[in-house]
DRENDO-1510 file (C-alpha; in Angstrom, 1 decimal, always signed):
<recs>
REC; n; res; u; v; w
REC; 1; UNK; +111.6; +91.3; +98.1 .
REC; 2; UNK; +107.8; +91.7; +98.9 .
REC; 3; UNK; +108.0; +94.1; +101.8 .
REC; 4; UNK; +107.8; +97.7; +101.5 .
REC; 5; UNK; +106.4; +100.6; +103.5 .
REC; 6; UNK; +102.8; +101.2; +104.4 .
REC; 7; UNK; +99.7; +102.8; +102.0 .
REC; 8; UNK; +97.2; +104.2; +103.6 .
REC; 9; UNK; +93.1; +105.0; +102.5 .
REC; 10; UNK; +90.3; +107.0; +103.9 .
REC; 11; UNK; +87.9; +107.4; +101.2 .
REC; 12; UNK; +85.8; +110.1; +102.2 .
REC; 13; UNK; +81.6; +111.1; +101.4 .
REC; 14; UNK; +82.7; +115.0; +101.1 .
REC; 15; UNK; +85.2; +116.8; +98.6 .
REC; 16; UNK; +85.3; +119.4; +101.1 .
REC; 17; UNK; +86.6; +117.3; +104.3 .
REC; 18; UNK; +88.7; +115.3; +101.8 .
REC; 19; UNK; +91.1; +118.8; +101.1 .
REC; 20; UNK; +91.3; +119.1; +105.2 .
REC; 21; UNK; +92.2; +115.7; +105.9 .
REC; 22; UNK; +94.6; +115.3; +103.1 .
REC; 23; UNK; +96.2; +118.5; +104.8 .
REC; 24; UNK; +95.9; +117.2; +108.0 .
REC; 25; UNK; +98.0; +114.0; +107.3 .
REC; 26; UNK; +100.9; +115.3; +105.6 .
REC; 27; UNK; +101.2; +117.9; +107.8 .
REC; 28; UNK; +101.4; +115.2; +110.7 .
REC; 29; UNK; +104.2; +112.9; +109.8 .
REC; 30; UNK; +106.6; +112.8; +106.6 .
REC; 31; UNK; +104.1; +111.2; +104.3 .
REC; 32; UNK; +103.8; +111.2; +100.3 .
REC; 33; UNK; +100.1; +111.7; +98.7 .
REC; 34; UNK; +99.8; +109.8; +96.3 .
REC; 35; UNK; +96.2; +110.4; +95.2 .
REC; 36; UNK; +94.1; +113.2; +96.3 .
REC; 37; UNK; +91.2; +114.1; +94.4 .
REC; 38; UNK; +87.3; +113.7; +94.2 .
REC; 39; UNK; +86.5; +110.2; +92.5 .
REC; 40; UNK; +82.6; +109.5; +91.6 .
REC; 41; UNK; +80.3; +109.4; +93.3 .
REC; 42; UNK; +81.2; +112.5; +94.6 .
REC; 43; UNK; +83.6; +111.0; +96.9 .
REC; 44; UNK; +87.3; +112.5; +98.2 .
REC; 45; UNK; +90.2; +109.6; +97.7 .
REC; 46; UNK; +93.1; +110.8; +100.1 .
REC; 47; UNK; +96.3; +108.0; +99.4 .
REC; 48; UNK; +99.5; +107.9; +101.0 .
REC; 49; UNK; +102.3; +106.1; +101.6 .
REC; 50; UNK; +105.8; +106.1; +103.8 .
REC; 51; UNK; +107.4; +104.3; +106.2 .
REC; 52; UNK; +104.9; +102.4; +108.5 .
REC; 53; UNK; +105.6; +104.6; +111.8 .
REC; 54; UNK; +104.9; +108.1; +109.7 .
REC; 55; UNK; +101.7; +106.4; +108.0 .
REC; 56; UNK; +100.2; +105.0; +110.8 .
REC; 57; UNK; +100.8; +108.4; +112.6 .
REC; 58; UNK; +99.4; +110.3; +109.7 .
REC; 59; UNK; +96.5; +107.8; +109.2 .
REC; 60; UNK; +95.1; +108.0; +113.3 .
REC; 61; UNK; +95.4; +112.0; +112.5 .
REC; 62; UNK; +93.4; +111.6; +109.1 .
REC; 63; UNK; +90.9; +109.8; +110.4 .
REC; 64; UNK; +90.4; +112.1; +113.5 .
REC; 65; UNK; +90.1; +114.7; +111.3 .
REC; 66; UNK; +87.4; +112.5; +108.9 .
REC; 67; UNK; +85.3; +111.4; +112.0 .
REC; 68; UNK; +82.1; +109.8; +110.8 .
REC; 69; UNK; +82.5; +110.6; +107.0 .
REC; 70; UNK; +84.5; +108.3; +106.5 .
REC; 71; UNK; +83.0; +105.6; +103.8 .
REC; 72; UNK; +86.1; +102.9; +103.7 .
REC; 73; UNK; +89.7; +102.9; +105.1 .
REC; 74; UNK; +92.5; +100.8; +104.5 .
REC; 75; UNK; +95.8; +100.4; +106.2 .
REC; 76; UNK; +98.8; +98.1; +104.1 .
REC; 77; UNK; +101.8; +97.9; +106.8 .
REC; 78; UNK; +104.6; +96.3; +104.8 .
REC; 79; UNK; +103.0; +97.2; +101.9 .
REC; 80; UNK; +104.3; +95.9; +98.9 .
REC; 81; UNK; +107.0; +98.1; +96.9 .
REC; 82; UNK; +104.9; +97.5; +93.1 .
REC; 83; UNK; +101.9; +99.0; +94.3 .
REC; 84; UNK; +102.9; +103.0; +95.0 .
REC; 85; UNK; +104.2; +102.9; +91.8 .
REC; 86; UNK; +101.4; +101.6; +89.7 .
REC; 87; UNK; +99.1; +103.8; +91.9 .
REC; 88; UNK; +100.8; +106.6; +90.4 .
REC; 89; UNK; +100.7; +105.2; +86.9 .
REC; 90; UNK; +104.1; +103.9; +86.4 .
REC; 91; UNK; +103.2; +99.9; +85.9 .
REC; 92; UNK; +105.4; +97.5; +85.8 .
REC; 93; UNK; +108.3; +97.4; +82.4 .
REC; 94; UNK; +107.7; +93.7; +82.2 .
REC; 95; UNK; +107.0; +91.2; +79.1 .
REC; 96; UNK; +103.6; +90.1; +78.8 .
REC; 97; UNK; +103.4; +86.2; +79.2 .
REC; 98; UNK; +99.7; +85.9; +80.6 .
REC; 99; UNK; +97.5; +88.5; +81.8 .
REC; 100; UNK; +95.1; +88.1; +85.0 .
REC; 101; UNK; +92.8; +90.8; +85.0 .
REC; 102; UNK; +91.2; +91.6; +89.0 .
REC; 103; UNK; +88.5; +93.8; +89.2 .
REC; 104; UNK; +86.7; +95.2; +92.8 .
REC; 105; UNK; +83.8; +97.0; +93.9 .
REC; 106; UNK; +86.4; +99.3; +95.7 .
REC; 107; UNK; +89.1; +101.4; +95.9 .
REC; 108; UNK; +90.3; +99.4; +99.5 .
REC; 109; UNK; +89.7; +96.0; +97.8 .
REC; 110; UNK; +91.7; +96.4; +94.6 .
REC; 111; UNK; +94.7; +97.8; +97.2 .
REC; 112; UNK; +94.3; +94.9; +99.1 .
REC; 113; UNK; +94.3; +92.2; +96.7 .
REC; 114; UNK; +96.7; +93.8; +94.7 .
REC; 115; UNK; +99.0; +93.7; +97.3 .
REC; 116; UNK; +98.1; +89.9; +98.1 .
REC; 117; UNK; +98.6; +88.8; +94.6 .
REC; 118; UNK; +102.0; +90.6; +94.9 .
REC; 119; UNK; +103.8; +88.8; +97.6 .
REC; 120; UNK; +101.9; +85.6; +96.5 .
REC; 121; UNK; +103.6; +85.2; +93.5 .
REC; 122; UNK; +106.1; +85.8; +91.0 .
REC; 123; UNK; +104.0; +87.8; +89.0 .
REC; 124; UNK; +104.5; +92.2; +87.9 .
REC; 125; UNK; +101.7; +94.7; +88.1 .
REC; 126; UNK; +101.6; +96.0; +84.9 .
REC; 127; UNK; +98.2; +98.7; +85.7 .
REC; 128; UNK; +96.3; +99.5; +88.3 .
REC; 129; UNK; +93.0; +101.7; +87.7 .
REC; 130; UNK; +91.7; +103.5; +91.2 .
REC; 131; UNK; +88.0; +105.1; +90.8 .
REC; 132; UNK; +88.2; +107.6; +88.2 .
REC; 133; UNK; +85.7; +107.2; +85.9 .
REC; 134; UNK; +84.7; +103.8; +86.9 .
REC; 135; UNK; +82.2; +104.7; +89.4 .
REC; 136; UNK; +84.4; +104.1; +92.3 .
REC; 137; UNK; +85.6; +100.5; +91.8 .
REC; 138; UNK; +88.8; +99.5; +90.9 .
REC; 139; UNK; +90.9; +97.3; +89.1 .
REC; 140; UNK; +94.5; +95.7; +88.6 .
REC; 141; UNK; +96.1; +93.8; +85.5 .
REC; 142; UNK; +99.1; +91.3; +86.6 .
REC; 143; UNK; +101.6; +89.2; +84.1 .
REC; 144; UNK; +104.0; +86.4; +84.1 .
REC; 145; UNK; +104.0; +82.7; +84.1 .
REC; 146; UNK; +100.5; +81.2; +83.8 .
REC; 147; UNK; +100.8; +79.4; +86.7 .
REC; 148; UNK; +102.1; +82.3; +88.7 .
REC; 149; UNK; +99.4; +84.8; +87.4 .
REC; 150; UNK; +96.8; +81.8; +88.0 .
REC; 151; UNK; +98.2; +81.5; +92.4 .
REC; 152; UNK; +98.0; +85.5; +92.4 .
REC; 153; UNK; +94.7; +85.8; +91.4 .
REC; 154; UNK; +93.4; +83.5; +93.7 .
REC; 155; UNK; +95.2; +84.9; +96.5 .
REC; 156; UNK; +93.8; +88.2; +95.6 .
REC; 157; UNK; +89.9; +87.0; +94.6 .
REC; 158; UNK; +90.2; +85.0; +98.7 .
REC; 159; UNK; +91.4; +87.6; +101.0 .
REC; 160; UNK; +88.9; +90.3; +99.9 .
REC; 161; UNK; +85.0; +89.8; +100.9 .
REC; 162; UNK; +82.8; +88.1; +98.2 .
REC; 163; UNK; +81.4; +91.0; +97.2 .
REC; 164; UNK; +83.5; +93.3; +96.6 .
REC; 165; UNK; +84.8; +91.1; +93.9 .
REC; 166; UNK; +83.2; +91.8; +91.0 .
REC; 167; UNK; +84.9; +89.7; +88.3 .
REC; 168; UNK; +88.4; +88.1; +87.5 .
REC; 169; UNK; +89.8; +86.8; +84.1 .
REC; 170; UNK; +92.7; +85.2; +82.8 .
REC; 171; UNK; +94.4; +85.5; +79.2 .
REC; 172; UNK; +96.8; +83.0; +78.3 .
REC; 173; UNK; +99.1; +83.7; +75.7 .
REC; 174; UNK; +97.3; +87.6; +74.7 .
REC; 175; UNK; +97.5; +88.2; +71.0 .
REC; 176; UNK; +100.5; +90.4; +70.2 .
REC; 177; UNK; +97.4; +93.3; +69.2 .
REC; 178; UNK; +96.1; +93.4; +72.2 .
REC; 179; UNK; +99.3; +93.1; +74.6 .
REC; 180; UNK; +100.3; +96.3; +74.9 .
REC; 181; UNK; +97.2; +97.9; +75.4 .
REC; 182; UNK; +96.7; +95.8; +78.4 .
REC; 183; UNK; +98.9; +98.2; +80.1 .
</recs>
């Protein structure tokens, strides 16, 4: 099954706001951070997820909170259930067939092609890399079947803007070396 609860993003221009707003929404409804911290530029990441009525709630009080420093937002209802936990660093356990590599000039367009290569193929998320030490971009690495890694990168490259896609690759067959440091 594709369909999980919602993930929410405000990606905010001060540290200092960022602490208050990430306060602000899990005070408001039963939500679970799942990245709070300053990412470069010198930007505040506040991440959440839950079920969509307690998100959405939290996210209208975040961004009330934010007002105009708010740089980019994202909202995922239905969110798929791979992507909280690669967030958080626990990629998918899966073997690695062929790789498909996504990369995005932000933090709301790797979320949301992520999750559009998700639930349009067969394929696991095997890492997902969010801002730190990147400059603020982000990136996601998917395996399976050729085919299927081949349909979920495309999905994910055309529902984000051209450019915030900064490059995409595919790896057939990876040499057993290199595999598992793919994760």
């Amino acid at each position: 099954m594709f369909q999980g609860p919602a993930i929410a993003l405000l990606e905010l221009e001060s540290i200092a706001r960022g602490y208050l707003v990430a306060d602000a929404a899990v005070k408001r409804a039963p939500v679970r951070l799942l990245m709070t911290e300053p990412v470069t530029p010198g930007k505040y990441l506040v991440l959440f997820d839950g079920e969509v009525a307690d998100v959405e709630e939290a996210w209208a009080e975040a961004l009330e909170i934010a007002g105009p420093g708010v740089v980019d937002k994202l909202f995922l209802p239905q969110a798929s259930l791979a992507l909280a936990p690669a967030i958080s660093g626990q990629g998918a356990d899966a073997e690695i067939e062929s790789l498909g590599v996504v990369e995005t000039a932000t933090v709301s367009a790797a979320l949301l092609a992520a999750d559009a290569a998700l639930k349009a193929a067969e394929v696991a998320l095997l890492k997902m890399h969010l801002a730190r030490g990147i400059g603020g971009k982000g990136y996601f690495v998917l395996t399976g079947s050729l085919d299927m890694v081949e349909a979920a990168v495309s999905s994910a490259a055309a529902i984000i803007a051209p450019e915030l896609l900064i490059n995409t690759e595919l790896i057939a067959r990876p040499h057993p070396d290199f595999a598992p440091r793919a994760r």
